[in-house]
N, CA, C, O and CB atoms as a CASP TS submission, in Angstrom:
PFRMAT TS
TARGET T0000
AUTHOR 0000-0000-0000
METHOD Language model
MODEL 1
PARENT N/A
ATOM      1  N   UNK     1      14.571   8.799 -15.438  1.00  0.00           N
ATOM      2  CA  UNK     1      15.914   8.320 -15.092  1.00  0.00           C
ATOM      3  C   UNK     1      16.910   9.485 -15.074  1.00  0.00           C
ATOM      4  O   UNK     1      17.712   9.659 -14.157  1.00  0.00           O
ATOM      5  CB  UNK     1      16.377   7.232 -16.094  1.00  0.00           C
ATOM      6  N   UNK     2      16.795  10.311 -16.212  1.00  0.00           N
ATOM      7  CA  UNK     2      17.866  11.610 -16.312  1.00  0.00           C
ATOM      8  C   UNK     2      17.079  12.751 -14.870  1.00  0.00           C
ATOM      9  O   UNK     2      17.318  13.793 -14.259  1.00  0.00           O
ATOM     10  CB  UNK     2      17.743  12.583 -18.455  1.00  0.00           C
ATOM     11  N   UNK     3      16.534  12.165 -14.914  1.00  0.00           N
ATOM     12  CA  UNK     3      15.469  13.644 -13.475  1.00  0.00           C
ATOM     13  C   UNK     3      16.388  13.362 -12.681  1.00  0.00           C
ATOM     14  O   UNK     3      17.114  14.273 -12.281  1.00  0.00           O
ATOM     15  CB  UNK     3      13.447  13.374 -12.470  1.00  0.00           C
ATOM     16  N   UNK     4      16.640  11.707 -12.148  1.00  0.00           N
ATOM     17  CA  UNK     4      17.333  11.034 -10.991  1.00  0.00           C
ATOM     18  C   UNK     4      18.828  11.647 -10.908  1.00  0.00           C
ATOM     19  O   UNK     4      19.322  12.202  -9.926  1.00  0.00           O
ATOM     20  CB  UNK     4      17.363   9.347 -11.213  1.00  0.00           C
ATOM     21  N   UNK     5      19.349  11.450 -11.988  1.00  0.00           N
ATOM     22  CA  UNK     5      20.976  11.656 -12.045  1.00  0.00           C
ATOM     23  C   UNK     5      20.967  13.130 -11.744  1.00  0.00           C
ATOM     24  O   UNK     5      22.034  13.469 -11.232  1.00  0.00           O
ATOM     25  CB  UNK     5      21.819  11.261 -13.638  1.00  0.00           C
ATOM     26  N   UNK     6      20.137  14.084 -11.890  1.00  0.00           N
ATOM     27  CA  UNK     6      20.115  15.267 -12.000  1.00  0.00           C
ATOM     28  C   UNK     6      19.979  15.888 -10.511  1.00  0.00           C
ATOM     29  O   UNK     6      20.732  16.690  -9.958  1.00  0.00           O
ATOM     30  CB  UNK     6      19.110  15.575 -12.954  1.00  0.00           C
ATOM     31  N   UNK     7      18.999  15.385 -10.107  1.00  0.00           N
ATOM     32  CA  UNK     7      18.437  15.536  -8.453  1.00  0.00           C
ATOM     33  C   UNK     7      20.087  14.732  -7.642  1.00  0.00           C
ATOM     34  O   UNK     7      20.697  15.433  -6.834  1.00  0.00           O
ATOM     35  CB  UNK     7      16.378  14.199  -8.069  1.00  0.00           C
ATOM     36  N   UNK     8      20.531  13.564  -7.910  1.00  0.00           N
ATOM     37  CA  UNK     8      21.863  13.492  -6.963  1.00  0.00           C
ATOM     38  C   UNK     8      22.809  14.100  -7.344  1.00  0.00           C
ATOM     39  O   UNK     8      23.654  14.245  -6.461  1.00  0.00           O
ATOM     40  CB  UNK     8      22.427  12.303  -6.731  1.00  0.00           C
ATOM     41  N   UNK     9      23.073  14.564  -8.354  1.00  0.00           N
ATOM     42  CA  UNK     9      24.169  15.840  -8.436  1.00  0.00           C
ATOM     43  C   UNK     9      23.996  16.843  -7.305  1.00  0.00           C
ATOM     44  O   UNK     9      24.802  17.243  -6.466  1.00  0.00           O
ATOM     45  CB  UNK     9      23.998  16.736  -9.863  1.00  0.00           C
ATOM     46  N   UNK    10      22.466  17.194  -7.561  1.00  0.00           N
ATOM     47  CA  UNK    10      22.462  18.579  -6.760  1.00  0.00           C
ATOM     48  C   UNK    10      22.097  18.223  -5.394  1.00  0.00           C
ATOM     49  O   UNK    10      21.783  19.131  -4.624  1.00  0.00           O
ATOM     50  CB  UNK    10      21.388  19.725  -7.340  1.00  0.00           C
ATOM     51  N   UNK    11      22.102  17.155  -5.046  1.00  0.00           N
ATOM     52  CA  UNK    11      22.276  16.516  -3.595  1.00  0.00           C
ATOM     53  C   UNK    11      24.161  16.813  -3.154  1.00  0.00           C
ATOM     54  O   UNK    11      24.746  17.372  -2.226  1.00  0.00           O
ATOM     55  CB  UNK    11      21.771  14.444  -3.741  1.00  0.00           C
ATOM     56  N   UNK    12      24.524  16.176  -4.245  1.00  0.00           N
ATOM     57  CA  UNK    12      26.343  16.448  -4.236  1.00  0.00           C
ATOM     58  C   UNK    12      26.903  17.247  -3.831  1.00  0.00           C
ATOM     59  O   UNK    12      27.866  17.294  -3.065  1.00  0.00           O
ATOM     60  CB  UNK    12      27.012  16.598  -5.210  1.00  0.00           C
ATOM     61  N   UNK    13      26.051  18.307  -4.566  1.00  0.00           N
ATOM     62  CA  UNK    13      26.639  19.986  -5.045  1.00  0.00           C
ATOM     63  C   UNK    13      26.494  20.547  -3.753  1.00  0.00           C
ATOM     64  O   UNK    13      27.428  21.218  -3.313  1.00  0.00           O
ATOM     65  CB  UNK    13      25.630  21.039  -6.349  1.00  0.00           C
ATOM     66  N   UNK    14      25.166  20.329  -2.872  1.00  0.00           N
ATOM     67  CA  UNK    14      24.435  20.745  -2.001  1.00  0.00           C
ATOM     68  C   UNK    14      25.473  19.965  -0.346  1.00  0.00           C
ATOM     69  O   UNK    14      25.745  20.595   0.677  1.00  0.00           O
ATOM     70  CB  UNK    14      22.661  20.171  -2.481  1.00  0.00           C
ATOM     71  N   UNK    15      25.768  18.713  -0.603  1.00  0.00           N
ATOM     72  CA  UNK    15      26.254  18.566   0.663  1.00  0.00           C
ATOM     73  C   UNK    15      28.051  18.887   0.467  1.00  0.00           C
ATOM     74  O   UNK    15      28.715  18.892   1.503  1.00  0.00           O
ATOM     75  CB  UNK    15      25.779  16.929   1.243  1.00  0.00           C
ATOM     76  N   UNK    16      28.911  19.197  -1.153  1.00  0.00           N
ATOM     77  CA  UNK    16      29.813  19.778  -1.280  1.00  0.00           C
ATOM     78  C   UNK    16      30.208  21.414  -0.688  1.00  0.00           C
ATOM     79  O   UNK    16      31.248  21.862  -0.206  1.00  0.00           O
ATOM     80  CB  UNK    16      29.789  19.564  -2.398  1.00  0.00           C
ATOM     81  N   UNK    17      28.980  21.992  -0.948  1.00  0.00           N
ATOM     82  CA  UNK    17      28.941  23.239  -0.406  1.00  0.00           C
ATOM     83  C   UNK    17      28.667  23.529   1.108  1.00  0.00           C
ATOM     84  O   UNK    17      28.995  24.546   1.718  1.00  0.00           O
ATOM     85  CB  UNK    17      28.059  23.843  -1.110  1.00  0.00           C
ATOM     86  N   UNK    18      27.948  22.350   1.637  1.00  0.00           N
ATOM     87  CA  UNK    18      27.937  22.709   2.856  1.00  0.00           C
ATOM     88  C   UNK    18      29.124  22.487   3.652  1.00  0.00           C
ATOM     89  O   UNK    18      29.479  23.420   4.372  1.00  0.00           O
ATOM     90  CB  UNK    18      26.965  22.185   3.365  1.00  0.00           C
ATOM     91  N   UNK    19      29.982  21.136   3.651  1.00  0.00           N
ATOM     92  CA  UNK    19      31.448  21.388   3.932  1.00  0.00           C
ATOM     93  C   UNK    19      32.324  22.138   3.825  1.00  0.00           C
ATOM     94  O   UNK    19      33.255  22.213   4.628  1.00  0.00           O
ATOM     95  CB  UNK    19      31.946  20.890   3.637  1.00  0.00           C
ATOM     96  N   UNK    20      32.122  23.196   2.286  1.00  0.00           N
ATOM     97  CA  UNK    20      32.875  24.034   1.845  1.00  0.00           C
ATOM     98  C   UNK    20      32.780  25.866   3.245  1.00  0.00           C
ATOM     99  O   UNK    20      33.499  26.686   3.817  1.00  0.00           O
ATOM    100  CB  UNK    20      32.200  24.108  -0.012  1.00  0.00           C
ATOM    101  N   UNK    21      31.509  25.510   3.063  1.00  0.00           N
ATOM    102  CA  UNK    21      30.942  26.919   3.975  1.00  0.00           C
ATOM    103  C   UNK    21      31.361  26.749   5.653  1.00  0.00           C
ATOM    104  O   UNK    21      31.684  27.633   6.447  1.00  0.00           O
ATOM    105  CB  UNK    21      28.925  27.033   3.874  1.00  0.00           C
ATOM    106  N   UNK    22      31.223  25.247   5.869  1.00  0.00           N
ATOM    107  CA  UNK    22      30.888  24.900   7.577  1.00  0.00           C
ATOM    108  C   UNK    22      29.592  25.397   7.904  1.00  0.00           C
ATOM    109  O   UNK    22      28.845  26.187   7.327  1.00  0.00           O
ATOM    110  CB  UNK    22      31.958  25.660   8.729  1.00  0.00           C
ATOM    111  N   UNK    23      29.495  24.712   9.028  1.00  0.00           N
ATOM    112  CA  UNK    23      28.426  24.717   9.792  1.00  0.00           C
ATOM    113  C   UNK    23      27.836  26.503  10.385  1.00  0.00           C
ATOM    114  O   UNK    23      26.636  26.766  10.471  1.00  0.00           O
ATOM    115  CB  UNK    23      28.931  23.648  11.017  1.00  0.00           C
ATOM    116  N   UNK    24      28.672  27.278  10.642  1.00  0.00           N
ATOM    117  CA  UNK    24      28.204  28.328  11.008  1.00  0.00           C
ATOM    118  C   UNK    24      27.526  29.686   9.958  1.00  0.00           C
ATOM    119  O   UNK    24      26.977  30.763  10.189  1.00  0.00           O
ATOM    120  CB  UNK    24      29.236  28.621  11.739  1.00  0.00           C
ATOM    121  N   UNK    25      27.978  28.822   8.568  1.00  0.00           N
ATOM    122  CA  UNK    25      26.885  29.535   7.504  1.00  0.00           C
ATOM    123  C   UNK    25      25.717  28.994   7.191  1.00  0.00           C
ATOM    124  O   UNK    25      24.774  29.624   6.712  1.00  0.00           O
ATOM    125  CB  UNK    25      27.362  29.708   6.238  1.00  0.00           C
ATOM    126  N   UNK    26      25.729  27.423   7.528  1.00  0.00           N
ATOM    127  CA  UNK    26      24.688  26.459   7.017  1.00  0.00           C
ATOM    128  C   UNK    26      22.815  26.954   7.083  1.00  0.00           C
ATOM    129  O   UNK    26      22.005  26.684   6.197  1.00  0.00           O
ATOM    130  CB  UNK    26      24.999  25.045   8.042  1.00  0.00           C
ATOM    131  N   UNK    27      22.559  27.588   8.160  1.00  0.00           N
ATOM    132  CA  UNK    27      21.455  27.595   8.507  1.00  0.00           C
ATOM    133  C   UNK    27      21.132  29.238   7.559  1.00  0.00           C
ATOM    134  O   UNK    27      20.117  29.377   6.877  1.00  0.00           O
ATOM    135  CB  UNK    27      21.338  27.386  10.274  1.00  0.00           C
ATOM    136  N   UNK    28      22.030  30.168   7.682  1.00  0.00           N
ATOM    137  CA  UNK    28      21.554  31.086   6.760  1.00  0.00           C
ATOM    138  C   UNK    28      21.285  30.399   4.903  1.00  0.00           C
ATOM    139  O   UNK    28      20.482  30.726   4.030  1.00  0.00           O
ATOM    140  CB  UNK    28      22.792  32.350   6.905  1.00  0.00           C
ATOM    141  N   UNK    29      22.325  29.419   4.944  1.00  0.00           N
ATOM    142  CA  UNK    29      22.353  28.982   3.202  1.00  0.00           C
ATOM    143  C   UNK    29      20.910  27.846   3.016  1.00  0.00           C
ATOM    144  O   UNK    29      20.452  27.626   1.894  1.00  0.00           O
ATOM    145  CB  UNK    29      24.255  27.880   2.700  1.00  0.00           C
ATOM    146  N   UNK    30      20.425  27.322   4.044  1.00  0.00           N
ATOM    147  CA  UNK    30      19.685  26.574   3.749  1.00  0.00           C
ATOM    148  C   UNK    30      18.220  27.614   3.991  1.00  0.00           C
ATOM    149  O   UNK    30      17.197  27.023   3.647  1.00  0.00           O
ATOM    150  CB  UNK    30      19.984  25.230   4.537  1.00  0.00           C
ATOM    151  N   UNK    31      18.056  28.609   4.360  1.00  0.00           N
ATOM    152  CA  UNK    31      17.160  29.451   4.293  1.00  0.00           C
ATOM    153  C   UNK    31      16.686  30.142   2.635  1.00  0.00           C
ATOM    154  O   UNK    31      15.630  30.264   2.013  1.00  0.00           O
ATOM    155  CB  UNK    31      17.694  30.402   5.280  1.00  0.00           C
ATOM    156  N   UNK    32      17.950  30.435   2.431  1.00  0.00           N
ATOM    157  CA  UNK    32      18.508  30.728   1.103  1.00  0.00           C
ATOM    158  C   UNK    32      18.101  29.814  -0.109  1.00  0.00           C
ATOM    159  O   UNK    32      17.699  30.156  -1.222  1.00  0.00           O
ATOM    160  CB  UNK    32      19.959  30.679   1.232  1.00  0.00           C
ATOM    161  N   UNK    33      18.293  28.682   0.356  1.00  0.00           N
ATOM    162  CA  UNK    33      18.281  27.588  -0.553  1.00  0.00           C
ATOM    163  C   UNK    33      16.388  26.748  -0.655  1.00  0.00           C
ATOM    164  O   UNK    33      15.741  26.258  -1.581  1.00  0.00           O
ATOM    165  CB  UNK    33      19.676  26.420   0.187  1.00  0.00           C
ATOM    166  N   UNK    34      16.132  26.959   0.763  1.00  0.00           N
ATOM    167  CA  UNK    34      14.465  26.433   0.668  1.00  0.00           C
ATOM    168  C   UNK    34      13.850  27.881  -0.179  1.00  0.00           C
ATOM    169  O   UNK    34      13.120  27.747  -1.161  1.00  0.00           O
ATOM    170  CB  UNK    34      13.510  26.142   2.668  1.00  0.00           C
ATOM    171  N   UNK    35      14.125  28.812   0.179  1.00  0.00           N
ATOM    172  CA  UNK    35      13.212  29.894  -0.715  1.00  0.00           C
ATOM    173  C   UNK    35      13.372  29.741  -2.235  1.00  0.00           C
ATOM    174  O   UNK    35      12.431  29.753  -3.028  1.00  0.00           O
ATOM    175  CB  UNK    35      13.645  31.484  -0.380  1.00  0.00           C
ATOM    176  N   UNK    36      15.129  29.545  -2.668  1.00  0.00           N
ATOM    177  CA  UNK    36      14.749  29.392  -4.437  1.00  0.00           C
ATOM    178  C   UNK    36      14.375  28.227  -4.522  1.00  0.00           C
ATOM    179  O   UNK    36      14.367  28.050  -5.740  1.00  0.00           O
ATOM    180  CB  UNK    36      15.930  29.567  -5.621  1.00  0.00           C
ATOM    181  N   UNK    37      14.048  27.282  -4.047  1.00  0.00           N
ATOM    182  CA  UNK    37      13.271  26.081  -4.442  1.00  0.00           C
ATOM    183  C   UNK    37      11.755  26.233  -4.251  1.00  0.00           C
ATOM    184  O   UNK    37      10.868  25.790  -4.980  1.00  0.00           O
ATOM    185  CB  UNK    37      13.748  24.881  -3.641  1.00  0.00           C
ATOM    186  N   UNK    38      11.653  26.861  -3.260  1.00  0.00           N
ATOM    187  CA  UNK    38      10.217  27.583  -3.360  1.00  0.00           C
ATOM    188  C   UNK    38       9.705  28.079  -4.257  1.00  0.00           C
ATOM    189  O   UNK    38       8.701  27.679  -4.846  1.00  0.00           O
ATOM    190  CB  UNK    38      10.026  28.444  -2.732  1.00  0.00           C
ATOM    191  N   UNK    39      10.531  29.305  -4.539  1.00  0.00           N
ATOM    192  CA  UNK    39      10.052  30.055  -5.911  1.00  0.00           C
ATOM    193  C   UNK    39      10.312  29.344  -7.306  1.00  0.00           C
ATOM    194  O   UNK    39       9.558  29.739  -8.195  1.00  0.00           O
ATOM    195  CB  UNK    39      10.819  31.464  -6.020  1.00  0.00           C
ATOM    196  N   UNK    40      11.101  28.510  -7.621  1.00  0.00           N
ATOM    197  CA  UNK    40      11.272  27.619  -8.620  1.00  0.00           C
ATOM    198  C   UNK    40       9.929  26.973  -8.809  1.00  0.00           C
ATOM    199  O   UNK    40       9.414  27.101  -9.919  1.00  0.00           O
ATOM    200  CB  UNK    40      12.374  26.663  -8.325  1.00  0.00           C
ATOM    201  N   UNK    41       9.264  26.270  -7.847  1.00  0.00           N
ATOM    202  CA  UNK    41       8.135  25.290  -8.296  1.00  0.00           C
ATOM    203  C   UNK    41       7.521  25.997  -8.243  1.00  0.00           C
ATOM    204  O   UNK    41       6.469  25.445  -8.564  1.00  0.00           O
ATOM    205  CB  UNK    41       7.670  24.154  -7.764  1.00  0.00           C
ATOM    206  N   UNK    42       7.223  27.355  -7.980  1.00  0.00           N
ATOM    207  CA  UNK    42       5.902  28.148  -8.471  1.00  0.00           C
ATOM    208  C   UNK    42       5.387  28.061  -9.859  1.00  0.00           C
ATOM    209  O   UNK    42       4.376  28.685 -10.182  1.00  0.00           O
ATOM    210  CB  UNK    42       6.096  29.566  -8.304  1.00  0.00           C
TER
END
């Protein structure tokens, strides 16, 4: 249940920041963002 609340924060955080940046940083930050999640579940 606490995993859940934890994972939609950083859903939050994640679509807060992308408004914050706009669209013409998005695709570099989500490059950015699949690799430390990558390396995290290693």
């Amino acid at each position: 249940m606490f995993k859940m609340i934890k994972i939609f924060i950083a859903i939050m955080m994640i679509i807060y920041v992308y408004k914050a940046i706009g669209p013409s940083n998005v695709n570099a930050f989500i490059k950015d963002t699949g690799q430390a999640i990558k390396s995290s579940l290693k």
